[in-house]
N, CA, C and O atoms as CSV, one atom per row, in Angstrom:
chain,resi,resn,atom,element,x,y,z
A,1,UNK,N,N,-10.203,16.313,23.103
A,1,UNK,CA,C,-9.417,16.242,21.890
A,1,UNK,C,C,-8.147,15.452,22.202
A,1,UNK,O,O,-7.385,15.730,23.127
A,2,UNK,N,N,-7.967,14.295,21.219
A,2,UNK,CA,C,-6.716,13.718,21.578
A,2,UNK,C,C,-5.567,14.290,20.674
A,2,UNK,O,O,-4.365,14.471,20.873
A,3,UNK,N,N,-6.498,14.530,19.475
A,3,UNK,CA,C,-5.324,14.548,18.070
A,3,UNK,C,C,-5.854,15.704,17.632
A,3,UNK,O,O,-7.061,15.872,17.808
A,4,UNK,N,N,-4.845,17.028,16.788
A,4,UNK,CA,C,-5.866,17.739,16.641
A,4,UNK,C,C,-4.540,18.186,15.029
A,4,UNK,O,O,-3.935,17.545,14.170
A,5,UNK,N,N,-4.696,19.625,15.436
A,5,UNK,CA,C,-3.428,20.653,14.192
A,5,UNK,C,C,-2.557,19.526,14.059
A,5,UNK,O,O,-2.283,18.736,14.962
A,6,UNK,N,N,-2.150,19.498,12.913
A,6,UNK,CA,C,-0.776,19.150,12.679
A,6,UNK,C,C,-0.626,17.426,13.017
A,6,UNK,O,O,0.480,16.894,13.110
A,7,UNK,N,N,-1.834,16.721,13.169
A,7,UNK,CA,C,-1.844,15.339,12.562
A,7,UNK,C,C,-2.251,14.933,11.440
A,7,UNK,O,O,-2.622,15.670,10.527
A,8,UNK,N,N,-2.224,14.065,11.424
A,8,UNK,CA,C,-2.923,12.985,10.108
A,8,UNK,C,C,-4.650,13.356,10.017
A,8,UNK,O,O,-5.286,13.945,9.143
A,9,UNK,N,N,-5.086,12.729,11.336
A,9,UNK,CA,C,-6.503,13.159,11.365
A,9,UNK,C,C,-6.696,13.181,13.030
A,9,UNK,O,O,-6.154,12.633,13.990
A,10,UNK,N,N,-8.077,14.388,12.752
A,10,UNK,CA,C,-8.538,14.937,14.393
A,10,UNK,C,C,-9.058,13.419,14.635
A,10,UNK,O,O,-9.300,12.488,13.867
A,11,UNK,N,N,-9.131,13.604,16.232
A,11,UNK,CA,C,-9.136,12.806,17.037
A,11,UNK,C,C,-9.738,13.092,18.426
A,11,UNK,O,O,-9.122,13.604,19.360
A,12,UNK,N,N,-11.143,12.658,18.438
A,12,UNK,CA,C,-11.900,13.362,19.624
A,12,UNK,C,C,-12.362,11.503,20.600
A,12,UNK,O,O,-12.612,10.380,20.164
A,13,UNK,N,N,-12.257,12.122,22.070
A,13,UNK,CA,C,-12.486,11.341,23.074
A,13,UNK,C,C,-14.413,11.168,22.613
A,13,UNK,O,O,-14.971,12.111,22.053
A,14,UNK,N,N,-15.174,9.891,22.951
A,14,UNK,CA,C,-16.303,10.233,22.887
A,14,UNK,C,C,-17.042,9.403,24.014
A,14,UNK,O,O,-18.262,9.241,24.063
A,15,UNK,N,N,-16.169,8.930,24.862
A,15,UNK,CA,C,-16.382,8.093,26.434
A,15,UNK,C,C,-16.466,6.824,26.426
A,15,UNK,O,O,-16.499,6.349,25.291
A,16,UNK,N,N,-16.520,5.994,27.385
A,16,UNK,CA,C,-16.327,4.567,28.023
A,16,UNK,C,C,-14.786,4.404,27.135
A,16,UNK,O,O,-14.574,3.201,26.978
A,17,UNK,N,N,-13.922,5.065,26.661
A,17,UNK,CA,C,-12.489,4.705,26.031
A,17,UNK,C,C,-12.835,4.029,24.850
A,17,UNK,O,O,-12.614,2.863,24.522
A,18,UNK,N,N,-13.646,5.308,24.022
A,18,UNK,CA,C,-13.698,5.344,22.766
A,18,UNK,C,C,-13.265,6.659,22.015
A,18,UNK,O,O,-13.481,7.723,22.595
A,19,UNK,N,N,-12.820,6.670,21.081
A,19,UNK,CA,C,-12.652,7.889,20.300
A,19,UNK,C,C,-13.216,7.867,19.001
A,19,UNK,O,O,-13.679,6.795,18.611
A,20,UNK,N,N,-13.264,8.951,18.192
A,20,UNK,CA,C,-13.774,8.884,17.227
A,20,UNK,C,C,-12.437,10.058,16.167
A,20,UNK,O,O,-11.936,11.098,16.594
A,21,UNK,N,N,-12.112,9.240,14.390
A,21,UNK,CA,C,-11.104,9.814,14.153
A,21,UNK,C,C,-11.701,10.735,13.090
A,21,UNK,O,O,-12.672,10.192,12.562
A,22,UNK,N,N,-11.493,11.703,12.703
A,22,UNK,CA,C,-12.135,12.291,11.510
A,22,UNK,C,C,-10.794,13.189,10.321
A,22,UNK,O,O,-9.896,13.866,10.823
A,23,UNK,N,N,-10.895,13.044,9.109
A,23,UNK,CA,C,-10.146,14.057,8.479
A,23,UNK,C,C,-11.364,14.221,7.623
A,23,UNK,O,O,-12.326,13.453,7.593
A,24,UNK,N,N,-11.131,15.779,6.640
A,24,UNK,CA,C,-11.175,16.520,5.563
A,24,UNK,C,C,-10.283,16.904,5.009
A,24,UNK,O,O,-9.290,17.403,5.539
A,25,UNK,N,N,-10.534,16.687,3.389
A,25,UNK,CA,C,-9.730,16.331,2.488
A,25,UNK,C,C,-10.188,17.269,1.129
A,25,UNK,O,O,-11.179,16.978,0.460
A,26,UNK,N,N,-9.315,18.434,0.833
A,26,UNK,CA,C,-10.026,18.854,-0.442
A,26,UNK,C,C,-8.961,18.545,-1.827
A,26,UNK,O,O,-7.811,18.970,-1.936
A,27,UNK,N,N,-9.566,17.847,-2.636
A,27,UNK,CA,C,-8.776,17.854,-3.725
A,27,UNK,C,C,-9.282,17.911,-4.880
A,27,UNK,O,O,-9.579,17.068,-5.726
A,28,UNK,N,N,-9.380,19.690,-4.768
A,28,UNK,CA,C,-9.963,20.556,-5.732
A,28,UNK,C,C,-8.817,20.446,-7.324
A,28,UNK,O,O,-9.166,20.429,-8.504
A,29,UNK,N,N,-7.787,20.403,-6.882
A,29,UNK,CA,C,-6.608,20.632,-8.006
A,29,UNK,C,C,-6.068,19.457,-8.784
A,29,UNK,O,O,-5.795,19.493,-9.984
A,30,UNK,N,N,-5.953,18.530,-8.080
A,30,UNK,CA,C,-5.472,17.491,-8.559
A,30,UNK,C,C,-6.680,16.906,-9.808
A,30,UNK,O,O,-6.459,16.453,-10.932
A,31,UNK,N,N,-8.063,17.143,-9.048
A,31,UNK,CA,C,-9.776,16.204,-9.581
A,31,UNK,C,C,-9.167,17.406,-11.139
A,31,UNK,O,O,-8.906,16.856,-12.209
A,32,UNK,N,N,-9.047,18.754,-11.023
A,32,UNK,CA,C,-9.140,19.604,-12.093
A,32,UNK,C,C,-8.531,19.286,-13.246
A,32,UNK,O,O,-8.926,19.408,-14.406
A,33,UNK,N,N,-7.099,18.685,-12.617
A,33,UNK,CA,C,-6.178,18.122,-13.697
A,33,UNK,C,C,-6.278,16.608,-13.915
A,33,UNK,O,O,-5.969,16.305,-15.067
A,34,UNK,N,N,-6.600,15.635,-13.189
A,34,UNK,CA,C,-6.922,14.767,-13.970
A,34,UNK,C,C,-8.017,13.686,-12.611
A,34,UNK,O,O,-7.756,12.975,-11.641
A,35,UNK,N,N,-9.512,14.250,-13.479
A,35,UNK,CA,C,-10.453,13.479,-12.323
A,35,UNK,C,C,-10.130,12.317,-11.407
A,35,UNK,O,O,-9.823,12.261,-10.216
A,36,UNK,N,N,-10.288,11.479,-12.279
A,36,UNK,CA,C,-10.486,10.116,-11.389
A,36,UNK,C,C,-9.028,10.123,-10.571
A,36,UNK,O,O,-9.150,9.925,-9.362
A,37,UNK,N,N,-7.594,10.332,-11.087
A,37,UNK,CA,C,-6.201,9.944,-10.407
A,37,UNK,C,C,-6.668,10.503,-9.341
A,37,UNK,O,O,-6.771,9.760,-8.366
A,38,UNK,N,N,-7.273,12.572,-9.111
A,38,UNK,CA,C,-6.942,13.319,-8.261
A,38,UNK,C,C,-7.441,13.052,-7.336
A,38,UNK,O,O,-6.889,13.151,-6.240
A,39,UNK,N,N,-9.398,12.367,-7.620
A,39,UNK,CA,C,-9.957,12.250,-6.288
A,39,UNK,C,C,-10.190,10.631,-5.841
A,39,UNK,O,O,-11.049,10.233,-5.054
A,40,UNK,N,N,-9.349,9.940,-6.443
A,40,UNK,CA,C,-8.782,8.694,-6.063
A,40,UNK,C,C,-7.340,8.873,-4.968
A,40,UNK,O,O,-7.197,8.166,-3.970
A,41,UNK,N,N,-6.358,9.943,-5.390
A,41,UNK,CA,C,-5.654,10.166,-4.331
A,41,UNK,C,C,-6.747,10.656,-2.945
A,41,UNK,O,O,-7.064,9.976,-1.969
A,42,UNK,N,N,-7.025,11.630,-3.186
A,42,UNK,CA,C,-7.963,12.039,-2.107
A,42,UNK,C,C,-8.434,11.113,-1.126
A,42,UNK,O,O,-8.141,11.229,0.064
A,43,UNK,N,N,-9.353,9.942,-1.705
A,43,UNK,CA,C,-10.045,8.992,-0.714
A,43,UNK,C,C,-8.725,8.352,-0.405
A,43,UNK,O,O,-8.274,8.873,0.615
A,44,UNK,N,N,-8.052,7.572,-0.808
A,44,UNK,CA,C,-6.524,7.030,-0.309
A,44,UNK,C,C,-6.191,7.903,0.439
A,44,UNK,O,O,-6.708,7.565,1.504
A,45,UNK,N,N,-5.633,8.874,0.611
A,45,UNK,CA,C,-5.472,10.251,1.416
A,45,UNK,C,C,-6.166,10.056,2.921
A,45,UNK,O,O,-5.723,9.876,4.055
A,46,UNK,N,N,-7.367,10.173,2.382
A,46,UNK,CA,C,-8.119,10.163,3.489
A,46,UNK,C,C,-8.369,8.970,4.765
A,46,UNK,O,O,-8.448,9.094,5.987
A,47,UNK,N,N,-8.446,7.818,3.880
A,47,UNK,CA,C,-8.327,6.498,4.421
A,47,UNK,C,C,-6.836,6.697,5.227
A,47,UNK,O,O,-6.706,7.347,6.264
A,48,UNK,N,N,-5.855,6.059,4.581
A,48,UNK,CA,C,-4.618,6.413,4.762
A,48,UNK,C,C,-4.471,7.153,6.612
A,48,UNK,O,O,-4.101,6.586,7.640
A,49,UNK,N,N,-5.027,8.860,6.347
A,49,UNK,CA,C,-4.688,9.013,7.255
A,49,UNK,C,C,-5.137,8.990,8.577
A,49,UNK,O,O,-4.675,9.520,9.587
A,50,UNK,N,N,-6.509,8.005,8.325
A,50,UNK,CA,C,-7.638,7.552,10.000
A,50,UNK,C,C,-6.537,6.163,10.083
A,50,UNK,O,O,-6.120,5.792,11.180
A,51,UNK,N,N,-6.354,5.846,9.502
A,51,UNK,CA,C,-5.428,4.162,9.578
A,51,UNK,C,C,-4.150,4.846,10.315
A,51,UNK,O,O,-3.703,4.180,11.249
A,52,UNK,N,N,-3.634,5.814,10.095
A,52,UNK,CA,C,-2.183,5.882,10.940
A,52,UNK,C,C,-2.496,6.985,12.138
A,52,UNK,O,O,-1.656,7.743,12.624
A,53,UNK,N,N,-4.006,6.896,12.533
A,53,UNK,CA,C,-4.042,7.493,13.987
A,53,UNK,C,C,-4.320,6.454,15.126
A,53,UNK,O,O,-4.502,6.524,16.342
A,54,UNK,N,N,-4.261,5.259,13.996
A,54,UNK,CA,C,-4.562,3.606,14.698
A,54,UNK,C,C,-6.171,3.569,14.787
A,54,UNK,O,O,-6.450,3.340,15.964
A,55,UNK,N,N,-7.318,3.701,14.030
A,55,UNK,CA,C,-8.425,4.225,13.808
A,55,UNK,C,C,-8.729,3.103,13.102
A,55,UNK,O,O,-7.791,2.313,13.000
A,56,UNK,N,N,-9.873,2.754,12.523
A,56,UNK,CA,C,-10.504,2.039,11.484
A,56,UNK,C,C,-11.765,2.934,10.601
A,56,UNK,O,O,-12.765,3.307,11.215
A,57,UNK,N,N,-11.653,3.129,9.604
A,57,UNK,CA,C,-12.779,3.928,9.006
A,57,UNK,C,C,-13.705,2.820,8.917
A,57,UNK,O,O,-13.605,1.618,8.671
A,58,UNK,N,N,-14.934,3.878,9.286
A,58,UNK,CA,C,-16.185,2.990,8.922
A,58,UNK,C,C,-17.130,3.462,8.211
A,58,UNK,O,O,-17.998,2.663,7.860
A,59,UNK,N,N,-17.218,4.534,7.893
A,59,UNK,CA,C,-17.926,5.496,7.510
A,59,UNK,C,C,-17.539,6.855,6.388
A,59,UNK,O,O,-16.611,7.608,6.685
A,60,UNK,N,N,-18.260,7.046,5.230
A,60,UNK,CA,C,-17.708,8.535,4.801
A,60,UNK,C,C,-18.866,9.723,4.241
A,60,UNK,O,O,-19.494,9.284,3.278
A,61,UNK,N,N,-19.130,10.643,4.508
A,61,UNK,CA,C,-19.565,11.456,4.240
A,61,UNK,C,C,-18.816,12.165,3.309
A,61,UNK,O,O,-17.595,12.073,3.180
A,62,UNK,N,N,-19.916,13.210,2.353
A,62,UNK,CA,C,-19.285,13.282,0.775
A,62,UNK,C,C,-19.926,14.518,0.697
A,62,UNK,O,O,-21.099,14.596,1.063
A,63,UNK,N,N,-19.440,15.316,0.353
A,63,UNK,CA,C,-19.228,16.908,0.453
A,63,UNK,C,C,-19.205,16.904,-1.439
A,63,UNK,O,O,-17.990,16.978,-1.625
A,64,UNK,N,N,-19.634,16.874,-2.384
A,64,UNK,CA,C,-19.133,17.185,-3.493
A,64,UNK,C,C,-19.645,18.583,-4.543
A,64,UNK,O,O,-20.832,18.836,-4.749
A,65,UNK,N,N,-18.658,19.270,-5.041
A,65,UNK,CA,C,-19.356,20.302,-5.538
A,65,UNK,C,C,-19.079,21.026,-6.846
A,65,UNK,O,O,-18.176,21.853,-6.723
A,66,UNK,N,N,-19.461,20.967,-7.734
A,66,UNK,CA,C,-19.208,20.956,-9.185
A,66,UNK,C,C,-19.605,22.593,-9.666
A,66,UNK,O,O,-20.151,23.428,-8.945
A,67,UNK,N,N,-19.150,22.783,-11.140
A,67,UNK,CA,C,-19.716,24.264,-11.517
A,67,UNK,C,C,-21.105,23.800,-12.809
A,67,UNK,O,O,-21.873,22.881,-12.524
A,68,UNK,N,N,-21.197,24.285,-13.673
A,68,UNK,CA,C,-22.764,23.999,-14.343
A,68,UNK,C,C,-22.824,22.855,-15.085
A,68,UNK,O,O,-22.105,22.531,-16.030
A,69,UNK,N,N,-23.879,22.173,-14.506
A,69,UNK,CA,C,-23.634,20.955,-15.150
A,69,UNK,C,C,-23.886,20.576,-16.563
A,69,UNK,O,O,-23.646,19.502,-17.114
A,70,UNK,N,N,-24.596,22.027,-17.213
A,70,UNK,CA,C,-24.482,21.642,-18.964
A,70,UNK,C,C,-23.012,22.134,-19.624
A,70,UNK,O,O,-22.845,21.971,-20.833
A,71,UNK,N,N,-22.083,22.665,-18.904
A,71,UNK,CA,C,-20.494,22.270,-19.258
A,71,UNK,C,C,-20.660,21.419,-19.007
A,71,UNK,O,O,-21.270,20.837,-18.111
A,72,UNK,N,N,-19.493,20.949,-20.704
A,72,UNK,CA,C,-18.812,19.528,-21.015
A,72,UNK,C,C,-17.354,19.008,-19.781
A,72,UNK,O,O,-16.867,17.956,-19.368
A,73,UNK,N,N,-17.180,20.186,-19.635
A,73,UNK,CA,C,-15.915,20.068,-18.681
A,73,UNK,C,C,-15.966,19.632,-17.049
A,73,UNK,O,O,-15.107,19.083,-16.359
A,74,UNK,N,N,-17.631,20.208,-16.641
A,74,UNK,CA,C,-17.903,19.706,-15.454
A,74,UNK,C,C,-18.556,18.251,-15.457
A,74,UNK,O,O,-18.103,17.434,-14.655
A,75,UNK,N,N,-19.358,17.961,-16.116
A,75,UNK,CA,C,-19.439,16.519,-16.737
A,75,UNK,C,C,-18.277,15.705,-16.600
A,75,UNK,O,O,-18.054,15.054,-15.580
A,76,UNK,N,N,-17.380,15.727,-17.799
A,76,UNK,CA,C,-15.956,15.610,-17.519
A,76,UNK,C,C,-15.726,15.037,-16.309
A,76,UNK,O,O,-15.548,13.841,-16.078
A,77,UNK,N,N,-15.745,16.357,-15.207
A,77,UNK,CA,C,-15.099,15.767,-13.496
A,77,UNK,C,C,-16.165,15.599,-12.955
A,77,UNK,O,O,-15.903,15.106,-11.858
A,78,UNK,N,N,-17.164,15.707,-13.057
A,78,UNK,CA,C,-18.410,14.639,-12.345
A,78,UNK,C,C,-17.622,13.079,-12.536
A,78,UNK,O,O,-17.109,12.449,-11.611
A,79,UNK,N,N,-17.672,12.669,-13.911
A,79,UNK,CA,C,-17.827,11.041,-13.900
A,79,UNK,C,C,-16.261,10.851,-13.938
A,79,UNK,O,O,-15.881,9.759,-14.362
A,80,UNK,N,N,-15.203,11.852,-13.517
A,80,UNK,CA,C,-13.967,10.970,-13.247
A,80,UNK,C,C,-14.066,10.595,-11.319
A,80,UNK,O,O,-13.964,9.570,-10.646
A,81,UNK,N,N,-14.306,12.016,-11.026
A,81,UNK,CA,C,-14.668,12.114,-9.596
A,81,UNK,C,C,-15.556,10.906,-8.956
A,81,UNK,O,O,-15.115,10.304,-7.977
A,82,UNK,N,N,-16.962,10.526,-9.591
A,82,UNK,CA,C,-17.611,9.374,-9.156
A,82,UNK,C,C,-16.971,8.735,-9.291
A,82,UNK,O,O,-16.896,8.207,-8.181
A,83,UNK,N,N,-15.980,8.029,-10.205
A,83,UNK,CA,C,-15.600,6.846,-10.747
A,83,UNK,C,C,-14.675,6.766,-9.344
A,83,UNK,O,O,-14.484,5.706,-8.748
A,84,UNK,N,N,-14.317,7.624,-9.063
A,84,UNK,CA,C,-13.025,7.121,-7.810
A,84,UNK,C,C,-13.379,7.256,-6.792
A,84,UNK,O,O,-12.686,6.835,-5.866
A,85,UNK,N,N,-14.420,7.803,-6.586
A,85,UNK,CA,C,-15.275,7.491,-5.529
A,85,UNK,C,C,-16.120,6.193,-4.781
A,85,UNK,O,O,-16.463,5.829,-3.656
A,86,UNK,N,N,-16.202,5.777,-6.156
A,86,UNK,CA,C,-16.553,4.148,-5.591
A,86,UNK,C,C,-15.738,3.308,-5.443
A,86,UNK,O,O,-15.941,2.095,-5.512
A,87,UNK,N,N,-14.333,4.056,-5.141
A,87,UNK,CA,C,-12.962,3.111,-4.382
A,87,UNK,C,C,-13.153,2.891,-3.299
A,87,UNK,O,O,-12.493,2.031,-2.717
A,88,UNK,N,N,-14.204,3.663,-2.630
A,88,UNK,CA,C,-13.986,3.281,-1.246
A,88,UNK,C,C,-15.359,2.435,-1.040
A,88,UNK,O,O,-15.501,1.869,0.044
A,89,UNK,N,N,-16.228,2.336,-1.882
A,89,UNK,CA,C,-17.282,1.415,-1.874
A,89,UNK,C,C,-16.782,0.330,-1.923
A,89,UNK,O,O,-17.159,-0.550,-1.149
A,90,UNK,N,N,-15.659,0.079,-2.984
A,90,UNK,CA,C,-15.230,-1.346,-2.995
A,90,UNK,C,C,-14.362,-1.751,-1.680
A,90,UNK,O,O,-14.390,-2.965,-1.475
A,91,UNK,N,N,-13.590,-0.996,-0.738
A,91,UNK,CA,C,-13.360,-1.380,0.631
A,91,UNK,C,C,-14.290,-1.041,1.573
A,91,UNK,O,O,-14.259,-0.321,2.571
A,92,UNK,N,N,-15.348,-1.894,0.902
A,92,UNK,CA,C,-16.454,-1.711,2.142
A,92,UNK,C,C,-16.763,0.099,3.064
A,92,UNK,O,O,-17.349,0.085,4.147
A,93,UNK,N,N,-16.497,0.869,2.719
A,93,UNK,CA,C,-16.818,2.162,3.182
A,93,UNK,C,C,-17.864,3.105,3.050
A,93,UNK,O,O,-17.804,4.188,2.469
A,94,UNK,N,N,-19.008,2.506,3.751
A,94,UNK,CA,C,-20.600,3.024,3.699
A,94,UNK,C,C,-20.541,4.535,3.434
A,94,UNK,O,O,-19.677,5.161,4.049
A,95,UNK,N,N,-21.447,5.278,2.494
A,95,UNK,CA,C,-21.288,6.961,2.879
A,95,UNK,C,C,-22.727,6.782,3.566
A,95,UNK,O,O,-23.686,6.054,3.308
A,96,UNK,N,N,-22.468,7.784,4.581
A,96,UNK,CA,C,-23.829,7.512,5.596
A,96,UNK,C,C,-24.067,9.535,5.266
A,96,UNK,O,O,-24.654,10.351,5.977
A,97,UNK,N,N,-23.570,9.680,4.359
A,97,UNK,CA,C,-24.915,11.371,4.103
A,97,UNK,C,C,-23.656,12.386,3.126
A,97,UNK,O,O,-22.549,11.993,2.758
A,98,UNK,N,N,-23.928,12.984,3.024
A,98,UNK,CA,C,-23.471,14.362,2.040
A,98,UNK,C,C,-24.378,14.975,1.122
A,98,UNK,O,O,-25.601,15.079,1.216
A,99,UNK,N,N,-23.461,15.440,0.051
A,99,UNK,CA,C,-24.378,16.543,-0.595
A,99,UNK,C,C,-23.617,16.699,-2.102
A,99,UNK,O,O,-22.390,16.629,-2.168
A,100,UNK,N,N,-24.410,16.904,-3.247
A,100,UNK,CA,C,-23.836,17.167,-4.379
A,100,UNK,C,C,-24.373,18.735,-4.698
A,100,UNK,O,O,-25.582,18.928,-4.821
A,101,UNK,N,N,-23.471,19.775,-4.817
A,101,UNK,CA,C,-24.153,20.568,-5.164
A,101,UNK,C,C,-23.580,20.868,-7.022
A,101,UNK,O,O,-22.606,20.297,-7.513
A,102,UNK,N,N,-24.400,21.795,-7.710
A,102,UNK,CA,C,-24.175,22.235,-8.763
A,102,UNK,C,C,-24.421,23.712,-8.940
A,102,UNK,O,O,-25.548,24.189,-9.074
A,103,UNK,N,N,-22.924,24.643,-8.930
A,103,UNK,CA,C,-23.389,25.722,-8.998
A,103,UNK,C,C,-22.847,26.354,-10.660
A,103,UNK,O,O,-22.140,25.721,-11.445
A,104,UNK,N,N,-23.342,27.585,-10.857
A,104,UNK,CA,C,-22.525,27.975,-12.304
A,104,UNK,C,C,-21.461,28.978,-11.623
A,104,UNK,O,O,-20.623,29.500,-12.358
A,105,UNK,N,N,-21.466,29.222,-10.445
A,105,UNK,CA,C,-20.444,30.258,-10.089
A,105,UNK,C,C,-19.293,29.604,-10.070
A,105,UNK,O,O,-18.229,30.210,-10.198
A,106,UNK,N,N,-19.349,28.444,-9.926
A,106,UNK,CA,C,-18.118,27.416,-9.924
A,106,UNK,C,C,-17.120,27.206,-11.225
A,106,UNK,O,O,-17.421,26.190,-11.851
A,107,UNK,N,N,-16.421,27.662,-11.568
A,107,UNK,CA,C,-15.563,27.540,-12.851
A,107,UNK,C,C,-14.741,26.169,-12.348
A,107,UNK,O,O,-14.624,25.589,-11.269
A,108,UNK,N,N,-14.252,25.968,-13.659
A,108,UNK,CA,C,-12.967,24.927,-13.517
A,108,UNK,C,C,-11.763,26.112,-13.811
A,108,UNK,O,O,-11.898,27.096,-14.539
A,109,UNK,N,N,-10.865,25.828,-13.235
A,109,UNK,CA,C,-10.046,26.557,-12.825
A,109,UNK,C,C,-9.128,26.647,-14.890
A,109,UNK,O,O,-9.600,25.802,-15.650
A,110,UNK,N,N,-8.425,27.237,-15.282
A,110,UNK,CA,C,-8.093,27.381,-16.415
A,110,UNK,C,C,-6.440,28.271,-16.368
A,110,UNK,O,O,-6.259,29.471,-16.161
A,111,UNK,N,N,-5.508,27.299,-16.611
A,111,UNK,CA,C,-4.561,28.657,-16.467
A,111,UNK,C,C,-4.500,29.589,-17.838
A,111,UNK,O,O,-4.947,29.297,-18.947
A,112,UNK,N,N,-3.899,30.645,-17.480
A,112,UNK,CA,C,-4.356,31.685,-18.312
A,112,UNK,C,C,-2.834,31.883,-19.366
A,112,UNK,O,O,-2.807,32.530,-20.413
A,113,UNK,N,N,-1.919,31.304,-18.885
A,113,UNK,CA,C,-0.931,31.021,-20.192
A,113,UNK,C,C,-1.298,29.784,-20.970
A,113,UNK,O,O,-1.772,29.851,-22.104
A,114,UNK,N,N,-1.084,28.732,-20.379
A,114,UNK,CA,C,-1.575,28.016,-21.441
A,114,UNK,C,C,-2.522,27.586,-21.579
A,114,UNK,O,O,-2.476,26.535,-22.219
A,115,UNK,N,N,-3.578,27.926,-21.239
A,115,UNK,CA,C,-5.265,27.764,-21.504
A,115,UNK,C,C,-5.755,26.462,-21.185
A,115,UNK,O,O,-6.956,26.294,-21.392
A,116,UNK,N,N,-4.932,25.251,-20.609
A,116,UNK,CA,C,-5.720,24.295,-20.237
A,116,UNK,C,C,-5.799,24.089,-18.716
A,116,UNK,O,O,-5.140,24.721,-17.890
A,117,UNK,N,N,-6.938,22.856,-18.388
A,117,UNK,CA,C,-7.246,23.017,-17.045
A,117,UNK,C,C,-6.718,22.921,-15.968
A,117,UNK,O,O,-6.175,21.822,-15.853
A,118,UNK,N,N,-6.582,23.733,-14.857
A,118,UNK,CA,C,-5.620,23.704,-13.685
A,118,UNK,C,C,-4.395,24.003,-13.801
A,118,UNK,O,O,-3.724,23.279,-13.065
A,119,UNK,N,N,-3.696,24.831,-14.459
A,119,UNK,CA,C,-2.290,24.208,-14.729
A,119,UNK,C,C,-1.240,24.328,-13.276
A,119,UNK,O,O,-1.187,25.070,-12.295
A,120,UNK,N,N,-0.316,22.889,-13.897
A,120,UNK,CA,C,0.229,22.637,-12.451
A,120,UNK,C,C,1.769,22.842,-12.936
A,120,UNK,O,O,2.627,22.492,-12.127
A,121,UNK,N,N,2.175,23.348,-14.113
A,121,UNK,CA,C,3.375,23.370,-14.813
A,121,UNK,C,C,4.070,24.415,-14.116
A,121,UNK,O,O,3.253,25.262,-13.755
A,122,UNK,N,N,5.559,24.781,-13.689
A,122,UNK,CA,C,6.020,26.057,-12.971
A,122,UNK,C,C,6.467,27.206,-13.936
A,122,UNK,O,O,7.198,27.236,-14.926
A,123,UNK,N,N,5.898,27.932,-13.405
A,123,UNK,CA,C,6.227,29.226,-14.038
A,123,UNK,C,C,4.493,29.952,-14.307
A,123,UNK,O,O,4.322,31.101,-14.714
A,124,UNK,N,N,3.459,29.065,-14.000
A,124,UNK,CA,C,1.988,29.776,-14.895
A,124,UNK,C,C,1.095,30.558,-13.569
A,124,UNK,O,O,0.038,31.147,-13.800
């Protein structure tokens, strides 16, 4: 381990004086409140922080996971979420595997004063 807690992104030795850089990135809250910005920060995020361990991304694996997909609301962050997802297609950034799952246990988060999604306002 070169890089680990409390960097940008882990950072593992993998021999002949190579390393390999990795982060995970959840941006459950931001995608809730407004898809495409939140998980467009995310991949920027993510990029971002293999670039300042002096790294080059080459690769991304895609973890994605939604609540029922006959909600209008998960629909909704399906196609803001894809849409910013193919930001990193357009800088050349292969996904070499992941997973989409669809569960109904999955809610979109709802604040309960003012009834719309995620709320990020202080005081809720």
């Amino acid at each position: 381990m070169m890089a680990g807690v409390g960097d940008n992104a882990g950072v593992v030795r993998i021999g002949d004086g190579l390393a390999v850089a990795f982060k995970i990135e959840s941006h459950n809250h931001p995608s809730a409140v407004e898809p495409y910005q939140g998980a467009a920060t995310g991949v920027g995020g993510i990029l971002r922080d293999i670039f300042t361990m002096g790294a080059r991304p080459i690769a991304v694996l895609d973890a994605l996971r939604f609540g029922d997909p006959k909600d209008p609301r998960t629909r909704h962050l399906v196609d803001g979420v894809v849409r910013a997802w193919r930001l990193r297609q357009l800088r050349r950034r292969p996904t070499v595997g992941g997973e989409l799952v669809f569960d109904r246990a999955i809610r979109a988060t709802r604040c309960q004063r003012h009834g719309h999604p995620a709320c990020s306002r202080s005081g809720c």
